[in-house]
C-alpha positions in Angstrom: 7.3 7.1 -2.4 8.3 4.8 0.5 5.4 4.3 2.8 5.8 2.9 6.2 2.3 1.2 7.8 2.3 2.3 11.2 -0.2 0.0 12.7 -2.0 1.6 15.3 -2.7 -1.1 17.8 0.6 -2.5 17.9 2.0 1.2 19.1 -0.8 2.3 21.3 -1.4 5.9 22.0 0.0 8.3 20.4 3.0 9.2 22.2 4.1 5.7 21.2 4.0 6.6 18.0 5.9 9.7 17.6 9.0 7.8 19.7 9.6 5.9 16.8 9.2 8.3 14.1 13.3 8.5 14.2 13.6 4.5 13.8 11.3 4.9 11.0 12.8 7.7 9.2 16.3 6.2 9.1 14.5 3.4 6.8 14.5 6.0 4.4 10.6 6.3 4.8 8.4 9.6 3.1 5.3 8.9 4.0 3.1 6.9 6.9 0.3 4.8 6.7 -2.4 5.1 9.1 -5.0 2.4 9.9 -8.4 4.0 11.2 -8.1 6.1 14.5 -12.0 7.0 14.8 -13.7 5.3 17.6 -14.9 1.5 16.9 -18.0 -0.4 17.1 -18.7 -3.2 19.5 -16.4 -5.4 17.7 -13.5 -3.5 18.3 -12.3 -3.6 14.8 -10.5 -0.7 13.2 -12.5 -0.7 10.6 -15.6 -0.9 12.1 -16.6 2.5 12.9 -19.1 4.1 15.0 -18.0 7.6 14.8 -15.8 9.0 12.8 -15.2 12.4 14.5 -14.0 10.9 17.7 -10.9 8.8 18.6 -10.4 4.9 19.1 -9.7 5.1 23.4 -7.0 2.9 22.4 -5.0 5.5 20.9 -5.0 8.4 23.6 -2.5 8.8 26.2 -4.3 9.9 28.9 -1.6 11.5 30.9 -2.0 14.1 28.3 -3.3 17.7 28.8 -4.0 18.0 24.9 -7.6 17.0 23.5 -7.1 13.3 21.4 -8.0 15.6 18.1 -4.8 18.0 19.9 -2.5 14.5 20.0 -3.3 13.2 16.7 -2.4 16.5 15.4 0.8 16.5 17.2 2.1 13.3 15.6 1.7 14.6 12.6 3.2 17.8 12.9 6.2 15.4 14.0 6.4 13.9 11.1 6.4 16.8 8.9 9.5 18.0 11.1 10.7 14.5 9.8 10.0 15.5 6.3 7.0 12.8 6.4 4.0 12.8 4.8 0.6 10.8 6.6 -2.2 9.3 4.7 -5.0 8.0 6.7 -7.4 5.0 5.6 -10.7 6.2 4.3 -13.6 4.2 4.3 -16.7 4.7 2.3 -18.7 1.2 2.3 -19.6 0.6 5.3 -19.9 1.8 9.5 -20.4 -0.3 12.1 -24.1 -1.4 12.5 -24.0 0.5 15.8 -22.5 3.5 14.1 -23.9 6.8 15.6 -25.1 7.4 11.9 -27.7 4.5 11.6 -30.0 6.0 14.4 -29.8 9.4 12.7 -29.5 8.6 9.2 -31.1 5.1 8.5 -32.0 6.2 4.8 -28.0 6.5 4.4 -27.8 2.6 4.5 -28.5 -0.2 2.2 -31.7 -2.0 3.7 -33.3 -5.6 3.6 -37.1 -6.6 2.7 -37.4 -6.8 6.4 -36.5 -3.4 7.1 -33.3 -4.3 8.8 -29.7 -2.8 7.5 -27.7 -4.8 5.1 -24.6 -6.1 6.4 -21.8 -6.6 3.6 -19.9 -9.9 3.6 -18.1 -12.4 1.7 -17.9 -15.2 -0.5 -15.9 -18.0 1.5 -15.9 -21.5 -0.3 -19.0 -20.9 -1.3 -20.6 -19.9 1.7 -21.7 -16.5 1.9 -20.2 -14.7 5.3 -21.7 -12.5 6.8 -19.8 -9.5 9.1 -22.4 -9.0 11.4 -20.7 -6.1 13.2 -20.7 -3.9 10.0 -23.8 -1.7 8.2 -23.4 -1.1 4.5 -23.5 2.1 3.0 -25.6 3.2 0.1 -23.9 5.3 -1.6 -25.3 5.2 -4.5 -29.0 4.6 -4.3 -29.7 6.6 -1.0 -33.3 8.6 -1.2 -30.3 11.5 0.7 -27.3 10.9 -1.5 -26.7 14.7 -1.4 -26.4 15.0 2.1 -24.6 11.8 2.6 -22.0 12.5 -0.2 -21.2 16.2 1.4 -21.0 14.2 4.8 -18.2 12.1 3.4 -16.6 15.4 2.0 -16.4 17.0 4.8 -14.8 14.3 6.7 -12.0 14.3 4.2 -11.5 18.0 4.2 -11.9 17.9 8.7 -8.3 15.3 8.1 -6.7 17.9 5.2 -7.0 20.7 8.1 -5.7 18.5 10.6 -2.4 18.2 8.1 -3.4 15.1 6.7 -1.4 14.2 3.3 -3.3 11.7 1.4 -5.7 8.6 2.0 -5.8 4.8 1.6 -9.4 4.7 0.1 -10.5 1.0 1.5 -12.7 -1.5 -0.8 -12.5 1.5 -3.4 -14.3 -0.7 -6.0 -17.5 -1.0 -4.1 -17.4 2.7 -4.3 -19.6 4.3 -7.1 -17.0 6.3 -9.2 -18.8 9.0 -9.1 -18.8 9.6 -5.5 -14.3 9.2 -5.4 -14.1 11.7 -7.8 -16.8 14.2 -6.2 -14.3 13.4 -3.1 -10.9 13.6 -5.2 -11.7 16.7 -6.5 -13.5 18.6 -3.3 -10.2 17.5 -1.4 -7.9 19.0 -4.3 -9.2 22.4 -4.2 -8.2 22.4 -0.6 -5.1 20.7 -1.0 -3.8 20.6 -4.7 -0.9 17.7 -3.6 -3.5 15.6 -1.7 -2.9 12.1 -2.1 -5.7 9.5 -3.1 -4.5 5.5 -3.4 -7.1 2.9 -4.1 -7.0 -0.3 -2.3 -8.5 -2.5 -5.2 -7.5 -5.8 -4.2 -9.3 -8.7 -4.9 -11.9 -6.2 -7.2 -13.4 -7.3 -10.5 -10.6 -6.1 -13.2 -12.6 -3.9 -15.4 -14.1 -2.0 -12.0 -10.9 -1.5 -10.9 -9.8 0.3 -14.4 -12.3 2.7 -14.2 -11.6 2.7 -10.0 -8.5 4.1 -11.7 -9.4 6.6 -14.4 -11.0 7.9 -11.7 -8.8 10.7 -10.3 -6.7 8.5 -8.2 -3.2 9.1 -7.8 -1.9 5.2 -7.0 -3.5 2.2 -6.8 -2.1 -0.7 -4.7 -0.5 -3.4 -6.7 -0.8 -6.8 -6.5 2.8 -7.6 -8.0 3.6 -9.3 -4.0 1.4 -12.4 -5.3 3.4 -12.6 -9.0 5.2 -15.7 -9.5 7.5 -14.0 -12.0 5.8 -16.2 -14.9 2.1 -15.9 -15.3 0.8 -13.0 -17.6 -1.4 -11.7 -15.6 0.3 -9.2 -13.8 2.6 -7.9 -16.9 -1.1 -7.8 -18.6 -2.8 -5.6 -15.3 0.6 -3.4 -15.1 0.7 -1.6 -18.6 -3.5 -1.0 -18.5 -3.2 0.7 -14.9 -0.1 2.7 -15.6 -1.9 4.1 -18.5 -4.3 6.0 -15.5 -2.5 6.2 -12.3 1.0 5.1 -10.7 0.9 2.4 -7.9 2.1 1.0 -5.1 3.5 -2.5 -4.5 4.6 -4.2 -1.3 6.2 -7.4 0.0 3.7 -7.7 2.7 1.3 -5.9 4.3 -1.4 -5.7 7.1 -3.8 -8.2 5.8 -1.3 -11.0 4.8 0.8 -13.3 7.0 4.2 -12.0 7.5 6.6 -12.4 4.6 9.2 -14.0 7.3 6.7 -16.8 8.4 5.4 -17.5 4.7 9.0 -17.9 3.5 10.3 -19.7 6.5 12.7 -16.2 7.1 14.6 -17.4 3.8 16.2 -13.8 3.3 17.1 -14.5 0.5 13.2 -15.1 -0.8 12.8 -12.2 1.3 15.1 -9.6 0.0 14.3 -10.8 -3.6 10.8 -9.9 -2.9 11.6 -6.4 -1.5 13.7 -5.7 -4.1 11.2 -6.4 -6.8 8.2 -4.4 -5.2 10.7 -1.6 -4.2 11.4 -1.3 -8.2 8.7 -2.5 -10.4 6.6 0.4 -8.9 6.6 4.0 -8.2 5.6 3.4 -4.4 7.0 0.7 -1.9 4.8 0.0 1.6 5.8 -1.9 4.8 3.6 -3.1 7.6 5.7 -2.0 10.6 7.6 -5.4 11.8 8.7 -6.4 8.0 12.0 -5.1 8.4 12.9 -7.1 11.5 11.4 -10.4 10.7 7.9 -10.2 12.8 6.0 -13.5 12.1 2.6 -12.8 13.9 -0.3 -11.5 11.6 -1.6 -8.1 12.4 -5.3 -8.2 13.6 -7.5 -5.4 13.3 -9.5 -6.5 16.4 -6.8 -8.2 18.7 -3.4 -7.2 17.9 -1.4 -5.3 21.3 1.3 -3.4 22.3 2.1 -6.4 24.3 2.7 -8.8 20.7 5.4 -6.6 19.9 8.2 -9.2 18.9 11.6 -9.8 19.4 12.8 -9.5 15.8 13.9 -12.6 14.3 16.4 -10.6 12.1 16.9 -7.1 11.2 17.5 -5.8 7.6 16.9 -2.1 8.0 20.3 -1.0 6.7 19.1 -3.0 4.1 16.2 -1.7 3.1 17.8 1.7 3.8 20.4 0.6 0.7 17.7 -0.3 -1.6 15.2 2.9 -1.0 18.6 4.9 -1.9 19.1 2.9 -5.1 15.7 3.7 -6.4 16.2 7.2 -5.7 18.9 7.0 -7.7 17.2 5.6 -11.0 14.5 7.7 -12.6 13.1 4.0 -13.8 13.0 3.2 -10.6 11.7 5.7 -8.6 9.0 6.1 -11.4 5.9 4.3 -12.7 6.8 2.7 -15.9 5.2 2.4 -19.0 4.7 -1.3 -19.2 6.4 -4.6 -17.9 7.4 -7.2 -21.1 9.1 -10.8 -21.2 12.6 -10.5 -22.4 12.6 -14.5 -21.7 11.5 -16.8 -19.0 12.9 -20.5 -18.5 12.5 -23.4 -16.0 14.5 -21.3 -13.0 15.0 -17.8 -14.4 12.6 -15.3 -15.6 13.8 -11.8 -17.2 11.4 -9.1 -18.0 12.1 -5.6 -18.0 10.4 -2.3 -17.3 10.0 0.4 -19.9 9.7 3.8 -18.8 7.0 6.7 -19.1 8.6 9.9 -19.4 12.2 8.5 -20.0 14.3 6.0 -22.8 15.4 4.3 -19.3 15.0 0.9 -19.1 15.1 -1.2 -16.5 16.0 -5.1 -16.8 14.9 -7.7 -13.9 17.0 -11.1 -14.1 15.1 -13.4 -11.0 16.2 -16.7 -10.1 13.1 -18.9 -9.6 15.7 -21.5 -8.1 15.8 -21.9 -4.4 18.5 -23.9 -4.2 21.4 -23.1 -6.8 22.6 -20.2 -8.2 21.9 -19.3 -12.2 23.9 -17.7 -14.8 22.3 -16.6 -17.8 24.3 -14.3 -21.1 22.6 -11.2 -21.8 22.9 -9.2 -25.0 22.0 -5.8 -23.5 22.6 -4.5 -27.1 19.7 -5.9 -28.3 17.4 -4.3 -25.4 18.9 -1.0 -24.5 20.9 -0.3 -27.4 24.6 1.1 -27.1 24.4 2.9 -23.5 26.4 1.8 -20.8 24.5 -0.9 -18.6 24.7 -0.3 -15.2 24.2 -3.4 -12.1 22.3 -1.1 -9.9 23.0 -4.0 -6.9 26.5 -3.7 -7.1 26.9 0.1 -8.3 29.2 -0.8 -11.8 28.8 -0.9 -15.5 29.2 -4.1 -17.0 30.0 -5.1 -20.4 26.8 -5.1 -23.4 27.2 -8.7 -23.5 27.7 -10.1 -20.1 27.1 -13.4 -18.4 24.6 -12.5 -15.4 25.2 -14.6 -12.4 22.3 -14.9 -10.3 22.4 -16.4 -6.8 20.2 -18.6 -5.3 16.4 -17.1 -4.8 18.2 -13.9 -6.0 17.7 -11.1 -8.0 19.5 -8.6 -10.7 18.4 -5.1 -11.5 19.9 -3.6 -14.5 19.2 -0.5 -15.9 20.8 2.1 -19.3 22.6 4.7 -18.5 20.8 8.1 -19.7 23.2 10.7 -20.9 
């Protein structure tokens, strides 16, 4: 799975979109990412909506004949001829506080001694922040639960008819688990290869395992913030693969660009891609990533206009390494766990054990910044007596073999399967 975030308010309407469905595809892309289309609040945010059966203005071309709910339709029939899937973000928390929902469903929302609707918010050093243009939902202690529950149902089943593929479930672990798989399981006896990904991010662990067990076919990973040391993420891999694949990614809409964090190092860069890319069964890009974009998307501000000159471009790139991991069950695959072969001052190895195969894939990664590292590997004692293939470079290479790794590099390694 190689999903492509098409960021709605950097393309416009969408006509915009579908031109660059063929630039997109020749990545090696399978699926798109949509932010939220339905018509904002006040704020203008994307995810601040007011109602969620009409279209953000933004995204309509209105030198069209066709009805907005006729273009959206449109794309994606474009992309299937592409042989693209779309997922859609889905967001259960909250509306915006001047959603068309609060007038005519108050008893929906979570409410305040005083009587007014709760807004959700955030922890910032210790200050709690407040988003004032948002309304939290109550999902789970509504006095109309039923009725609210069947209104989120059928929203998801109004997207499945309109050829919709699978959905990004937003803030999934403020979500009662009940309520995803009342939704996951309404949406699969429409659609039995629906898609449902959890964005857990940033959720308390144990909320997010049972986020998980929940019904959920991926959850996002957080393997862009590993440091290639710290247990942690070895520790989170092997309990969330037990329940559901996921999906990793170098960068996405809600970070800085990867090309302005590493100073456009591609090196840094490409190491980073290449480890996302494998360690899990899906890959996503932000649109921008593969030609070096450095400005941060913004769900309220971002324009067609801040469409950037690319700094660089590595799409044949990316293009290479997609085709790799098609190549490689264990690396088109979730695996069964992540483990330490050994990790030094400069070079960590660790290496990925699959689920349904004996493959096994070995990750050699140069900390180093500066100089290359070369580091001798007995394969035998890892992966036995098959022939060891450098999946980079496309040979086998002996059982015991000196690894040369450049600079802020990277090499993959995985047993031939006969």
């Amino acid at each position: 799975m190689f999903v492509y975030n098409l960021f709605p308010r950097l393309y416009g309407p969408f006509s915009k979109w579908i031109d660059d469905l063929d630039r997109i595809k020749s990545l090696g892309v399978d699926w798109i990412y949509i932010n939220p289309v339905s018509y904002p609040g006040f704020s203008g945010s994307l995810y601040s909506i007011k109602d969620h059966y009409a279209f953000n203005p933004m995204f309509i071309d209105k030198s069209s004949k066709k009805s907005p709910e006729e273009q959206f339709k449109e794309f994606i029939k474009e992309c299937k001829i592409r042989g693209i899937k779309v997922s859609v973000d889905l967001l259960l928390n909250h509306t915006a506080i001047d959603s068309v929902l609060v007038e005519k469903h108050k008893n929906w929302y979570k409410i305040k001694e005083d009587g007014d609707i709760k807004r959700p918010g955030a922890w910032d050093n210790g200050i709690w922040v407040e988003w004032g243009d948002l309304a939290e939902i109550d999902n789970e202690g509504s006095p109309d639960k039923k009725n609210l529950w069947n209104y989120w149902k059928d929203l998801v089943e109004w997207y499945i008819e309109m050829g919709v593929d699978g959905f990004r479930c937003d803030y999934a672990y403020n979500v009662p688990v009940e309520l995803w798989e009342f939704i996951i399981k309404s949406a699969k006896s429409k659609n039995p290869e629906v898609k449902f990904m959890a964005e857990i991010l940033g959720g308390p662990f144990d909320k997010n395992v049972e986020i998980a067990k929940s019904g959920f076919d991926y959850v996002f990973s957080s393997a862009k913030w590993w440091n290639y040391v710290e247990p942690w993420f070895i520790e989170q891999y092997s309990v969330f693969a037990k329940y559901s694949s996921s999906i990793a990614f170098p960068e996405s809409h809600d970070t800085i660009r990867i090309a302005d964090e590493y100073e456009e190092d591609l090196a840094k860069i490409k190491q980073r891609f290449i480890f996302t890319a494998f360690i899990s069964e899906g890959i996503m890009i932000p649109v921008g990533f593969e030609l070096g974009f450095k400005k941060k998307l913004d769900v309220v501000h971002t324009q067609p206009s801040d469409w950037e000159i690319p700094s660089y471009d590595i799409s044949a790139f990316i293009k290479h390494i997609i085709e790799i991991k098609s190549k490689y069950p264990i690396l088109n695959e979730e695996g069964k766990s992540v483990e330490v072969v050994n990790i030094d001052n400069d070079v960590s190895i660790f290496l990925k054990r699959g689920r349904y195969t004996n493959q096994i894939a070995i990750f050699v990664v140069n900390r180093n910044t500066n100089y290359k590292q070369k580091r001798y590997i007995d394969f035998t004692q890892i992966m036995g007596y098959y022939d060891v293939i450098d999946v980079l470079d496309g040979v086998v290479v002996p059982k015991f073999y000196e690894v040369e790794v450049p600079r802020a590099g990277i090499k993959v390694f995985v047993n031939r399967i006969h």
